[in-house]
Backbone as a chain_set.jsonl record, in Angstrom:
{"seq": "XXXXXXXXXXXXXXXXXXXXXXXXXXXXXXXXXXXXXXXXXXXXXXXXXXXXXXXXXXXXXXXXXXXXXXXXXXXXXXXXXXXXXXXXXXXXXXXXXXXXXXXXXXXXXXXXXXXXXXXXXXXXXXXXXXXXXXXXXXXXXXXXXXXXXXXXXXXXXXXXXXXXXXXXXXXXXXXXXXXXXXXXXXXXXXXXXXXXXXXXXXXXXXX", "coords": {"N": [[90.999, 101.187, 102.847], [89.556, 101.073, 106.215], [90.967, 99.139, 108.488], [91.051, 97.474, 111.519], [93.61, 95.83, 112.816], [92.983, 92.778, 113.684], [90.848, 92.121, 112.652], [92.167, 92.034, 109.61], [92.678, 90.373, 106.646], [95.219, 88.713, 105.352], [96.355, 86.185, 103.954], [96.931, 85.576, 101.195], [96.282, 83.383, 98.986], [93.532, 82.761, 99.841], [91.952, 85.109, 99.844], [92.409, 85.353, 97.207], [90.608, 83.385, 96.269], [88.047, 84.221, 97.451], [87.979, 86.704, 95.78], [87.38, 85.358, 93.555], [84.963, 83.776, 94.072], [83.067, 85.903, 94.444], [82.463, 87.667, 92.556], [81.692, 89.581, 91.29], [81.654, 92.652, 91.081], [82.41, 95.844, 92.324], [83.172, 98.748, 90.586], [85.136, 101.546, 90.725], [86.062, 104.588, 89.987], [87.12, 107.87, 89.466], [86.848, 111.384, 88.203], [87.551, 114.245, 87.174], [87.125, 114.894, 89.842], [84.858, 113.883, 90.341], [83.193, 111.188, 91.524], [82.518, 107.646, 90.487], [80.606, 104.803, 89.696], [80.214, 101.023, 89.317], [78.768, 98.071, 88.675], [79.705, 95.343, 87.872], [80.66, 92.051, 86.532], [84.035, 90.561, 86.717], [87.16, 89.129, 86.009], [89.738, 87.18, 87.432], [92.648, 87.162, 87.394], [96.12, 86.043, 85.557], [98.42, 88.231, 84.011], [100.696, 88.441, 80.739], [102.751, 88.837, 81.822], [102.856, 87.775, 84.319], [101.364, 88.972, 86.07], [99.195, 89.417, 89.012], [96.017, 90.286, 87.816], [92.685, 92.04, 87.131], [89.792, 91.105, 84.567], [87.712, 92.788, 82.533], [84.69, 94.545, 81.253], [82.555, 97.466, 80.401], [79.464, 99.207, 79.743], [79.62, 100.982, 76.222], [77.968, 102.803, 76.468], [78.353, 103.695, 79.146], [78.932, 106.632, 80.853], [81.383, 106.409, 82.551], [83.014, 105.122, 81.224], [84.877, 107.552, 80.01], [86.999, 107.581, 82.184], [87.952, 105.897, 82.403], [90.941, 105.169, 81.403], [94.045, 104.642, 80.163], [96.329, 103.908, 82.481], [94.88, 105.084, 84.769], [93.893, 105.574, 87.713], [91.764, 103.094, 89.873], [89.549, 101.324, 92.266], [88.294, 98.5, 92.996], [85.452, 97.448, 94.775], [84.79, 94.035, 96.629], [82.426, 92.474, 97.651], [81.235, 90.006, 100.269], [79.443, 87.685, 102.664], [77.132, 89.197, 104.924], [76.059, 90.484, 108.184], [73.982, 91.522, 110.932], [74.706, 92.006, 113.99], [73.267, 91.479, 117.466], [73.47, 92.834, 120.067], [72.467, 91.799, 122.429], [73.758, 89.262, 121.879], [75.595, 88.07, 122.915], [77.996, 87.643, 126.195], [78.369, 89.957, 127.765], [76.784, 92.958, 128.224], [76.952, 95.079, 124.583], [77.559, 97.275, 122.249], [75.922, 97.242, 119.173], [76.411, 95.614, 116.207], [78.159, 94.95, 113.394], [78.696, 92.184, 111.432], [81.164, 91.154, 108.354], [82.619, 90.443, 105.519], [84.802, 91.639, 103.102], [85.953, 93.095, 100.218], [88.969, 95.135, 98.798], [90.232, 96.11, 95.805], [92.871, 97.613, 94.773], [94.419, 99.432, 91.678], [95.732, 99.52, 88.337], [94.79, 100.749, 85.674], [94.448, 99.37, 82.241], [93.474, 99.226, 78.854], [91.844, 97.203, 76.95], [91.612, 95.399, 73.961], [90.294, 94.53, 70.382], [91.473, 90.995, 69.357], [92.635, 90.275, 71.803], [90.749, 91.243, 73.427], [88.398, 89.759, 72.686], [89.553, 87.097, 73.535], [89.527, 87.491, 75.888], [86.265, 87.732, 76.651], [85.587, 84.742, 76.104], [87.036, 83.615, 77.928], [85.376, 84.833, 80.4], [82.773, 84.174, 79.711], [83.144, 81.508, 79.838], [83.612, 80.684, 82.168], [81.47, 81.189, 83.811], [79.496, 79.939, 82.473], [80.478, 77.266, 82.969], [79.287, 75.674, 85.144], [77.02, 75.222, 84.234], [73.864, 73.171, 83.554], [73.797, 72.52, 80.496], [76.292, 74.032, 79.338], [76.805, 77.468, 77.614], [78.445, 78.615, 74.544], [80.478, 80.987, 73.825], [80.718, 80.463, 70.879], [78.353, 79.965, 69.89], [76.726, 81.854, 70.195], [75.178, 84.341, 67.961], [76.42, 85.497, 65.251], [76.007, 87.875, 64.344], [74.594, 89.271, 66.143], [76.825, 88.618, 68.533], [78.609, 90.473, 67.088], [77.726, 93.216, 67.224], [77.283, 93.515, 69.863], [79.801, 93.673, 70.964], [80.863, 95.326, 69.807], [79.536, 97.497, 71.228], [81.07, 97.541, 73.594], [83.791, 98.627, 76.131], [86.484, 97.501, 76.628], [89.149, 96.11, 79.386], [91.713, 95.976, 81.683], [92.656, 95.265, 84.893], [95.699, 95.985, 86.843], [96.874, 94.797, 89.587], [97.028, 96.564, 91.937], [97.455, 97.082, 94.788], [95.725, 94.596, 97.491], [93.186, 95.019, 100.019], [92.04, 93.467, 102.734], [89.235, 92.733, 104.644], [88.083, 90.771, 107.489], [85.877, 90.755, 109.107], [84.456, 89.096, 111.993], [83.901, 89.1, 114.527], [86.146, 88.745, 116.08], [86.836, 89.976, 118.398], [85.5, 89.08, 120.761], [84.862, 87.27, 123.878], [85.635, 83.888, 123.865], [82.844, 82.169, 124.593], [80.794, 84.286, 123.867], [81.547, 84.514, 121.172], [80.48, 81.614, 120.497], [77.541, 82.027, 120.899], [77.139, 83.683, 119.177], [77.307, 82.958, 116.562], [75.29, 80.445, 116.887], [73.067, 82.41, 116.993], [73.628, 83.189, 114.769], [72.944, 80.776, 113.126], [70.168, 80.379, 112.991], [69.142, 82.478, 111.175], [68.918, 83.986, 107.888], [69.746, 82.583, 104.661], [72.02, 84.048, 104.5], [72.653, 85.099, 106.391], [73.642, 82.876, 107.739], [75.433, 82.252, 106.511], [77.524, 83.806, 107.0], [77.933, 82.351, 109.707], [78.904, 80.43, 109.402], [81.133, 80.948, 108.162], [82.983, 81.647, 109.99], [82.673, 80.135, 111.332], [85.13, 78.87, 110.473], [86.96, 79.737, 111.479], [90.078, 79.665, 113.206], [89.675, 79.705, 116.056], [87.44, 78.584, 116.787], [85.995, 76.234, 118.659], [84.042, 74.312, 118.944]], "CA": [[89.919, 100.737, 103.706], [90.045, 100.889, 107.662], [90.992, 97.721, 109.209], [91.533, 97.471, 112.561], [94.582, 94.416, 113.074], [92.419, 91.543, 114.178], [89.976, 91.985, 111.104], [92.891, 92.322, 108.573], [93.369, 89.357, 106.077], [96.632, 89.208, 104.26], [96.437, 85.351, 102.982], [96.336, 86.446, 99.44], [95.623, 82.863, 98.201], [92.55, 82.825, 100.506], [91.621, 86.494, 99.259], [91.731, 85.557, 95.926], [89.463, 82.219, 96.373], [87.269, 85.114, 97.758], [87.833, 87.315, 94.718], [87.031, 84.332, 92.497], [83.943, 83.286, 94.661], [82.43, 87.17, 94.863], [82.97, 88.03, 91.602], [80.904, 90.365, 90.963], [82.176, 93.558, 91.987], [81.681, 97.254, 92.225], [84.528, 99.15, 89.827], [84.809, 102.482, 91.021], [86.985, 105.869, 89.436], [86.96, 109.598, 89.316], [86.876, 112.579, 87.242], [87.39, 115.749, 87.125], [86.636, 114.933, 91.186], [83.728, 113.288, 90.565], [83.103, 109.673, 91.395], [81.54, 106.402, 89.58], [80.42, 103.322, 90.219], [79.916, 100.522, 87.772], [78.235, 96.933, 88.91], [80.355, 94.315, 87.519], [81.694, 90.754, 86.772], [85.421, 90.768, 87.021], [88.152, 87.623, 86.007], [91.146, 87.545, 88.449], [93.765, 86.446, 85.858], [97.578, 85.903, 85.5], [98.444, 88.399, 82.554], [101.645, 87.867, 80.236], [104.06, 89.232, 82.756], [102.785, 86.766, 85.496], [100.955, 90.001, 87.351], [97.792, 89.779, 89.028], [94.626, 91.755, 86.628], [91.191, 92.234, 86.865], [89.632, 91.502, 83.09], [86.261, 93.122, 82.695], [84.182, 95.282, 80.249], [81.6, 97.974, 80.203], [79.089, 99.336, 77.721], [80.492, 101.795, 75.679], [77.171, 103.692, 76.8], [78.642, 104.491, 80.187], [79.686, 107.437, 81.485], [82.241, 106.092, 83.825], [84.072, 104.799, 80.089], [85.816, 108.627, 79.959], [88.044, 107.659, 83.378], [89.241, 104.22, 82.14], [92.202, 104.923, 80.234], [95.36, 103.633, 80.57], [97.611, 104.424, 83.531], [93.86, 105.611, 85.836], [93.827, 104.585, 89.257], [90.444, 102.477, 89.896], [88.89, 100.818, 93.298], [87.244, 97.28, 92.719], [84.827, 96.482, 96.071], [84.022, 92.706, 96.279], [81.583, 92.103, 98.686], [80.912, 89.075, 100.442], [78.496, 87.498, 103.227], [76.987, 89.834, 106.259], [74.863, 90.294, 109.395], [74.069, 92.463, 111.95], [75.111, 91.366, 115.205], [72.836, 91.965, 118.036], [74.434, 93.364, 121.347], [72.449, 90.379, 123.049], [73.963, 87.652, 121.759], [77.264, 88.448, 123.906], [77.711, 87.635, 127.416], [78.076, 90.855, 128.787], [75.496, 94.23, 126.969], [77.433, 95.955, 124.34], [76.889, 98.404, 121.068], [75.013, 96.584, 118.032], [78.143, 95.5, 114.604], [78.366, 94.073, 111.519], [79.955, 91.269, 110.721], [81.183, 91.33, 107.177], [83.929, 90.362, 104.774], [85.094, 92.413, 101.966], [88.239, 93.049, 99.654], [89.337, 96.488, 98.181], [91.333, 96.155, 95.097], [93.476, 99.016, 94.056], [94.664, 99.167, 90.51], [96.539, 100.211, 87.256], [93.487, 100.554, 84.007], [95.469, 99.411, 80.925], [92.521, 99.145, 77.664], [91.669, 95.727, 76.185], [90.979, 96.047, 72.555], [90.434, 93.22, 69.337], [91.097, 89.696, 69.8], [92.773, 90.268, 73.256], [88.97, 91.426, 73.976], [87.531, 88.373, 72.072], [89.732, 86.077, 74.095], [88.89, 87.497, 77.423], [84.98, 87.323, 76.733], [85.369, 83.852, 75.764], [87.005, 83.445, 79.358], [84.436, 85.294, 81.414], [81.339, 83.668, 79.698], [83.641, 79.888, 80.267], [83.661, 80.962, 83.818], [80.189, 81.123, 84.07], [78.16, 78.707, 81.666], [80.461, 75.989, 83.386], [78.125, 74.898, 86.088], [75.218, 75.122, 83.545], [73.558, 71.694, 83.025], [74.262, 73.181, 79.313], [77.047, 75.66, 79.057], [76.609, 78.396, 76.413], [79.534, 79.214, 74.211], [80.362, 82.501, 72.582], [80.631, 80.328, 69.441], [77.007, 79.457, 69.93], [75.922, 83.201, 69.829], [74.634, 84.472, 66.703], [77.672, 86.213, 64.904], [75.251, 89.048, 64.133], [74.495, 89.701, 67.632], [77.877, 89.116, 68.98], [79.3, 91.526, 67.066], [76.839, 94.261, 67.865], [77.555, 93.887, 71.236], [81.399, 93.62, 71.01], [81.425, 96.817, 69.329], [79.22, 98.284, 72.011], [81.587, 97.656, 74.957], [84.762, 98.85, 76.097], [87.614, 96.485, 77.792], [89.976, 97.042, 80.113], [91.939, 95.062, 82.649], [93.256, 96.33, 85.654], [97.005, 95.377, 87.079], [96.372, 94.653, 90.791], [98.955, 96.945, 92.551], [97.323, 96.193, 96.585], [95.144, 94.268, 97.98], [92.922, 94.993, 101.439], [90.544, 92.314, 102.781], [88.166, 92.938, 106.206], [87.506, 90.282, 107.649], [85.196, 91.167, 110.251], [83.53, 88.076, 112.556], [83.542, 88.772, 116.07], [87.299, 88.163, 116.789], [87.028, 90.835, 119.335], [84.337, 88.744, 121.676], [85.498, 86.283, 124.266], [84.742, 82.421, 122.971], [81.564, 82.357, 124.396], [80.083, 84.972, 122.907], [81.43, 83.927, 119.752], [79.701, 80.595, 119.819], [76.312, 82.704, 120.843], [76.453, 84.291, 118.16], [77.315, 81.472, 115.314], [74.724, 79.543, 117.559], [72.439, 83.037, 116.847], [72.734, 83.586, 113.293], [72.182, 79.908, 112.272], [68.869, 81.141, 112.985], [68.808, 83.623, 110.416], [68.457, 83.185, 106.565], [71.121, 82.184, 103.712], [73.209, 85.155, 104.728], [73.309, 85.232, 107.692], [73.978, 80.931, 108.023], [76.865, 81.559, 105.528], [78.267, 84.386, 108.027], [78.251, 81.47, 110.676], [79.949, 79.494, 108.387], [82.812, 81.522, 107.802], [82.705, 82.339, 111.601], [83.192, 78.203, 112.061], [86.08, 78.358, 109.944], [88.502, 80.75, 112.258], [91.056, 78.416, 114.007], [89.527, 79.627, 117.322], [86.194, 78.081, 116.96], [85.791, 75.09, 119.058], [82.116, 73.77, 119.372]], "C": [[90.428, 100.672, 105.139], [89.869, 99.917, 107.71], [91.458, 97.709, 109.819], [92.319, 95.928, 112.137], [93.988, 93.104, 112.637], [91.307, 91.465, 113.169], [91.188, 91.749, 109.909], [93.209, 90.874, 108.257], [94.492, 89.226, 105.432], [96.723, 87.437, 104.001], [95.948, 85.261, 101.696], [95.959, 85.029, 98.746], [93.783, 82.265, 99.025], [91.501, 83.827, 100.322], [91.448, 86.058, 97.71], [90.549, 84.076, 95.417], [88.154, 83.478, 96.347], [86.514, 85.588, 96.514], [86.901, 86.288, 93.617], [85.578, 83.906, 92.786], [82.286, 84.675, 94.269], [82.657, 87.679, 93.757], [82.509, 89.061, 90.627], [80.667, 92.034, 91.935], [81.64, 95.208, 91.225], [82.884, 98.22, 91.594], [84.385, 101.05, 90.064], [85.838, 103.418, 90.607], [86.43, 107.298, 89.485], [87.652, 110.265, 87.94], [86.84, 113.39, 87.195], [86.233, 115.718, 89.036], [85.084, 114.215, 91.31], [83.866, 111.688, 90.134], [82.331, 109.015, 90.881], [81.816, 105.509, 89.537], [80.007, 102.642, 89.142], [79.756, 99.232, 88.323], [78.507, 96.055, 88.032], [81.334, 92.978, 87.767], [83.25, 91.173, 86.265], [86.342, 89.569, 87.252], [89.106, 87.964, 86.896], [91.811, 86.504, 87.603], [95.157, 86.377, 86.215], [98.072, 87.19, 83.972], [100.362, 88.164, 82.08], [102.567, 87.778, 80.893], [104.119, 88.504, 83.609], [102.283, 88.012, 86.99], [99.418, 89.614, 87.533], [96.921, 90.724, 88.709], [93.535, 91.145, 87.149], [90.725, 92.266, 85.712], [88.207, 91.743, 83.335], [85.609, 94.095, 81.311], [83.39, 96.048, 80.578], [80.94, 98.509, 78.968], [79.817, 100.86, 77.296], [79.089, 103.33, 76.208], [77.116, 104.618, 78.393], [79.569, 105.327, 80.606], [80.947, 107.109, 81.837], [83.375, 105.729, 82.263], [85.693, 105.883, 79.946], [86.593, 108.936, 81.002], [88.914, 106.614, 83.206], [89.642, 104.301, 81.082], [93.206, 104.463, 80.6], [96.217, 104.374, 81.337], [96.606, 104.877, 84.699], [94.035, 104.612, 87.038], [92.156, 104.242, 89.424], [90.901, 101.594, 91.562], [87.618, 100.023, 93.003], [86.681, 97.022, 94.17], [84.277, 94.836, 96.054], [83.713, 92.628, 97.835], [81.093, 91.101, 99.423], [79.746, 88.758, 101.706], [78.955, 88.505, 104.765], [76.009, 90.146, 106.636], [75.075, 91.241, 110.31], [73.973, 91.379, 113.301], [74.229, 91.904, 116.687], [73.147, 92.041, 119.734], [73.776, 91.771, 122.243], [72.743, 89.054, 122.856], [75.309, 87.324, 122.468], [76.959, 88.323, 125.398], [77.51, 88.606, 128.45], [77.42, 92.027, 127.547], [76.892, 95.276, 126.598], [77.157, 96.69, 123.436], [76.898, 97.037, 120.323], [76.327, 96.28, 117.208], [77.29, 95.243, 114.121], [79.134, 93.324, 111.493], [79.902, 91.424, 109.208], [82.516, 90.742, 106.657], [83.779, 90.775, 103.486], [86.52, 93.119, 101.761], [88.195, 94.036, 98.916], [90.687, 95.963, 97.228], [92.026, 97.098, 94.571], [94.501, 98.617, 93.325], [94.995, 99.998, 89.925], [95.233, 100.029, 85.721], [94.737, 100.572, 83.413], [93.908, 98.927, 79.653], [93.101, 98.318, 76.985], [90.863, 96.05, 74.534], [90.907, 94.486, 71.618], [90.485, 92.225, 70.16], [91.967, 89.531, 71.198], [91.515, 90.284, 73.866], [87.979, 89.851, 73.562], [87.574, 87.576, 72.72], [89.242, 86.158, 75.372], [87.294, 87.359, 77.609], [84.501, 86.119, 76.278], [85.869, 83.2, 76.825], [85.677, 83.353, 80.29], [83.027, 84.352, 81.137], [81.668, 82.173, 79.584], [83.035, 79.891, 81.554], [81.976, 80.474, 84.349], [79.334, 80.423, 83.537], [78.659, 77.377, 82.223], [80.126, 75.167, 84.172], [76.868, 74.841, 85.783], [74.942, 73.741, 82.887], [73.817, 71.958, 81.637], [74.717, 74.341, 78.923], [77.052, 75.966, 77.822], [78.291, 78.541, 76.266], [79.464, 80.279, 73.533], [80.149, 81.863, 70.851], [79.342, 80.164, 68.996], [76.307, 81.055, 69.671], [75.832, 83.687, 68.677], [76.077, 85.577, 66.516], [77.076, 87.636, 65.017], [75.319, 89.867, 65.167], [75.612, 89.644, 68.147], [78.672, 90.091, 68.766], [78.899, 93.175, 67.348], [77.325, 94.661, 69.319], [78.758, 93.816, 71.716], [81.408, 94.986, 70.614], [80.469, 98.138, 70.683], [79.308, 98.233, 74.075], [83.244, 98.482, 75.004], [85.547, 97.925, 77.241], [88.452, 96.703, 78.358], [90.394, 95.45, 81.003], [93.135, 95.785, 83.704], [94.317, 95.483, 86.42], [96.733, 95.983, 88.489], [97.764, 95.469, 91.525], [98.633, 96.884, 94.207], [95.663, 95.758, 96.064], [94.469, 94.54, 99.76], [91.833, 94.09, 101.244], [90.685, 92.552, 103.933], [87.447, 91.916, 106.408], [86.889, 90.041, 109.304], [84.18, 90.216, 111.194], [83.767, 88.185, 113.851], [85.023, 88.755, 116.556], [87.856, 89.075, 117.782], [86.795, 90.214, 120.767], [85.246, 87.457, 122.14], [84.67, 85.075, 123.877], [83.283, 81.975, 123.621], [80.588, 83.26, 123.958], [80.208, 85.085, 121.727], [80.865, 82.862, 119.467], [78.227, 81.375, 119.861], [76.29, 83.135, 119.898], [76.499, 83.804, 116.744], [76.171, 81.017, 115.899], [73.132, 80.877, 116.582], [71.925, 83.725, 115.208], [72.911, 82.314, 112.374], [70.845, 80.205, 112.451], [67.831, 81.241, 111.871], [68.602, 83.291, 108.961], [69.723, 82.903, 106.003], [72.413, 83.105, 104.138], [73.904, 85.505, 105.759], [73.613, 83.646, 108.292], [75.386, 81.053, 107.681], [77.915, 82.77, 106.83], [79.287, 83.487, 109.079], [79.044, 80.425, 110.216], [81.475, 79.786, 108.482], [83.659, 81.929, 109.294], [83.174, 80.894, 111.674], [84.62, 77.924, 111.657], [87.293, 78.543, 110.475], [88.8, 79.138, 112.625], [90.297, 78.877, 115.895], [88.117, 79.066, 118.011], [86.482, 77.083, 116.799], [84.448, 74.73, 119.318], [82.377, 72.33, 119.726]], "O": [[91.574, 100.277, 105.35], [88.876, 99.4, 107.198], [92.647, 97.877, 109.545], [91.829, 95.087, 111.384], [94.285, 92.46, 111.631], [90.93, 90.306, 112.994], [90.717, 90.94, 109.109], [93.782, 90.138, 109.061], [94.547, 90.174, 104.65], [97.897, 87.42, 103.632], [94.839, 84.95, 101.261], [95.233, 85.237, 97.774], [93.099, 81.376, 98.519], [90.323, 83.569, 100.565], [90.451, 86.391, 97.07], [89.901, 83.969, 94.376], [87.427, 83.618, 95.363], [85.373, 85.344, 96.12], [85.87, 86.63, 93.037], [84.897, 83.659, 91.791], [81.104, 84.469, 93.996], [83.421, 88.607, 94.02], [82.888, 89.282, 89.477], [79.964, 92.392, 92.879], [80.963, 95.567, 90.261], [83.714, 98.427, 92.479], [83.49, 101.676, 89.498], [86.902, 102.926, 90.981], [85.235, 107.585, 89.539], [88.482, 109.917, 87.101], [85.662, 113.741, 87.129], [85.157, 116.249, 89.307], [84.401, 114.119, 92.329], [84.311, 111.121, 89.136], [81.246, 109.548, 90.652], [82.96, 105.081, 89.379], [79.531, 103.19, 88.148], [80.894, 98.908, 88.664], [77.594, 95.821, 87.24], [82.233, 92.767, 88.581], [83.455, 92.085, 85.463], [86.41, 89.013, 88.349], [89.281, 89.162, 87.118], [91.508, 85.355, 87.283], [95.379, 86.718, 87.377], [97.95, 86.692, 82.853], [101.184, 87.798, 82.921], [103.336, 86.823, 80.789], [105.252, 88.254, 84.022], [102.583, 88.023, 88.184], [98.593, 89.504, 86.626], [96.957, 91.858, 89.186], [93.438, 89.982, 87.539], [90.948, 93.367, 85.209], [87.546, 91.097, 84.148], [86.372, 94.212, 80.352], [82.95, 95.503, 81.591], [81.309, 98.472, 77.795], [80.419, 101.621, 78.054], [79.357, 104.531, 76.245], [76.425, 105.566, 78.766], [80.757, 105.043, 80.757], [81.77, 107.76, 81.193], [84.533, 106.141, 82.334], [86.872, 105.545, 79.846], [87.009, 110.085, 81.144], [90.062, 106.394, 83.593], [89.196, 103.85, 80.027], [93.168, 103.725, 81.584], [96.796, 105.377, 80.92], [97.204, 105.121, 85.747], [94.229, 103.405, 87.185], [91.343, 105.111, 89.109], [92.034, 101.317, 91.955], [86.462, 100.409, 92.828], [87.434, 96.348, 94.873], [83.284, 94.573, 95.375], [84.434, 92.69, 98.831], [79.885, 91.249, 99.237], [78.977, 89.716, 101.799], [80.0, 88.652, 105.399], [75.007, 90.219, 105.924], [76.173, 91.76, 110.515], [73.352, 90.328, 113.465], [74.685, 92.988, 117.048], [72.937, 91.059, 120.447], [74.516, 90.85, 122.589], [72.273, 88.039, 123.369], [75.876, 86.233, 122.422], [75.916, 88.766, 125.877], [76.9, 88.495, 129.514], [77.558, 91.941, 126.327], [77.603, 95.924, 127.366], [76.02, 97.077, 123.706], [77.551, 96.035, 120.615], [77.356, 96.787, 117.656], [76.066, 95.244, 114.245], [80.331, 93.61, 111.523], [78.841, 91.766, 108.687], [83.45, 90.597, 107.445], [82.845, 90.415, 102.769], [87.498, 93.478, 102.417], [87.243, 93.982, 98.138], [91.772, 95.561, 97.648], [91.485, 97.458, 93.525], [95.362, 97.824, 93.708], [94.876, 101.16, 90.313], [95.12, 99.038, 84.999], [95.731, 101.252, 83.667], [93.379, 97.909, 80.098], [94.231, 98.319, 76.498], [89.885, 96.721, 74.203], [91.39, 93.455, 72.086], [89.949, 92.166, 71.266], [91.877, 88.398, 71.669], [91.189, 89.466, 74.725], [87.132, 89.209, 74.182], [86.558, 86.942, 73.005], [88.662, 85.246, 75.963], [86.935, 86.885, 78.686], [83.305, 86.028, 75.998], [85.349, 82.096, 76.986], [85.106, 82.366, 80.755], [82.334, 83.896, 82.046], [80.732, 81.436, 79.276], [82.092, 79.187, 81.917], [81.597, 79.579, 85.105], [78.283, 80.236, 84.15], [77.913, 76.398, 82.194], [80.499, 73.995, 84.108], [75.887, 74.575, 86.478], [75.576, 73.261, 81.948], [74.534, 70.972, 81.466], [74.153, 75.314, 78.423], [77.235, 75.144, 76.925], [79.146, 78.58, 77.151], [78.565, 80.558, 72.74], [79.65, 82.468, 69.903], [79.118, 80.203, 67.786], [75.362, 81.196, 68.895], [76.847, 83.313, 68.09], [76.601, 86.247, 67.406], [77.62, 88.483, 65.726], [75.919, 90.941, 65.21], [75.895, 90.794, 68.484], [79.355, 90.646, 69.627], [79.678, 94.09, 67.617], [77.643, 95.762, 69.767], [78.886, 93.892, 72.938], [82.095, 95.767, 71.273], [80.787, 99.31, 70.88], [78.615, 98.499, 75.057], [83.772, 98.865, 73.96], [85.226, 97.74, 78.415], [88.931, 97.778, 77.998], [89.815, 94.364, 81.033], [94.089, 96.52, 83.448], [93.995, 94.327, 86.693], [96.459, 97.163, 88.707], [98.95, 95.154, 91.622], [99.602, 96.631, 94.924], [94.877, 96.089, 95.177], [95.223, 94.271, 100.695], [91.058, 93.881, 100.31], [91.78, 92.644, 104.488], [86.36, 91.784, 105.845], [87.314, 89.405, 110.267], [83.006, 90.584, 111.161], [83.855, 87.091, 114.408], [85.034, 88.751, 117.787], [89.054, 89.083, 118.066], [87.469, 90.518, 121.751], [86.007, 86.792, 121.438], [83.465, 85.073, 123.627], [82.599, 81.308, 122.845], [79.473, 82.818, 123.682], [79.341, 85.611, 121.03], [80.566, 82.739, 118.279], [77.657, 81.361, 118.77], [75.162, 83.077, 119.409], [75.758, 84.256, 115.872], [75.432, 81.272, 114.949], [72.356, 80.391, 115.759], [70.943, 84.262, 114.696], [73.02, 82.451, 111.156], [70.424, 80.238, 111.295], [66.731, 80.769, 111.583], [68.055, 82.204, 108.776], [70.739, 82.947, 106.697], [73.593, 82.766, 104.055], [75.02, 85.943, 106.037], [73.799, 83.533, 109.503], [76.32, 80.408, 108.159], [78.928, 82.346, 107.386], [80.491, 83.576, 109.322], [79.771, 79.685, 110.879], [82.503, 79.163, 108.745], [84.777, 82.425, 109.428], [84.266, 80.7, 112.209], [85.301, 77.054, 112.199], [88.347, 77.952, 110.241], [88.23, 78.058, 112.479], [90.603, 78.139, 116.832], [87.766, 79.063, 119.191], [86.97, 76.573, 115.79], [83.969, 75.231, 120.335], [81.446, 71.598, 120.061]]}, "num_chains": 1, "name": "protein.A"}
């Protein structure tokens, strides 16, 4: 991913809060030169060795299955909050941005199979039923049905070999035109508030 300097994150336990937050990522590989995309949740794990993985699954009905084998190079995008920046919110008139933040994971596919697979989808669906006024457990799912749909995925977990994170908020613009434009996209809706958010958090924002 291009990242100019002054965008570039490298606090990896700040990146993987991120990861953990955004977790719902875009898993991307090739084939025979042709690329594929795959819209998925994604654990950021410790595995036996003490390496950072990606644990995840798809259905066994996708395409993209015949690139994730073991030893494939894969590109996870996690995407997080962004806004368009409008040249007038700066003190002096310049071209239109984006603010944005987003993390490129590049990876090792190794194939999750049996109760390695069992245990990790008894992770992923922890992860997620535990802010439910009543979290669901896998043990709670009908055996019938779970196993149906165990047999019609394939698992995988990918051994994190870099990390890039862009984190793109203005840190170009002198400090008044960085509060204008925190000031400009509380404004705006959920997405563009949480922008200003993350924009409040630099160390160089004084209000």
């Amino acid at each position: 991913m291009y990242i100019p300097r002054r965008y570039e994150e490298k606090d990896i336990d700040k990146i993987h809060s991120f990861i953990r937050e955004n977790s719902f990522g875009i898993l991307i590989s090739t084939k025979d030169g042709i690329p594929a995309g795959t819209h998925i949740p994604l654990l950021l794990e410790k595995d036996m060795d003490g390496r950072d993985i990606l644990m995840g699954h798809i259905s066994r009905g996708n395409e993209q299955k015949y690139a994730l084998v073991d030893g494939a190079k894969v590109l996870v995008i996690f995407a997080g909050v962004h806004a368009y920046i409008s040249p007038r919110w700066y003190t002096q008139m310049n071209v239109p941005t984006w603010n944005y933040i987003a993390v490129h994971v590049y990876g090792t596919v190794k194939i999750v199979e049996g109760d390695e697979l069992h245990a990790a989808l008894r992770r992923l669906v922890d992860n997620y039923e535990h802010p439910m006024p009543r979290p669901v457990t896998v043990e709670e799912i009908p055996e019938k049905t779970y196993d149906e749909n165990f047999r019609g995925i394939v698992g995988f977990k990918i051994v994190i070999d870099e990390i890039q994170a862009a984190y793109k908020l203005s840190q170009n613009r002198d400090e008044q035109s960085y509060h204008q434009v925190v000031d400009e996209l509380e404004k705006g809706d959920d997405v563009a508030k949480g922008v200003a958010e993350e924009m409040k958090k630099r160390a160089n924002f004084n209000k």
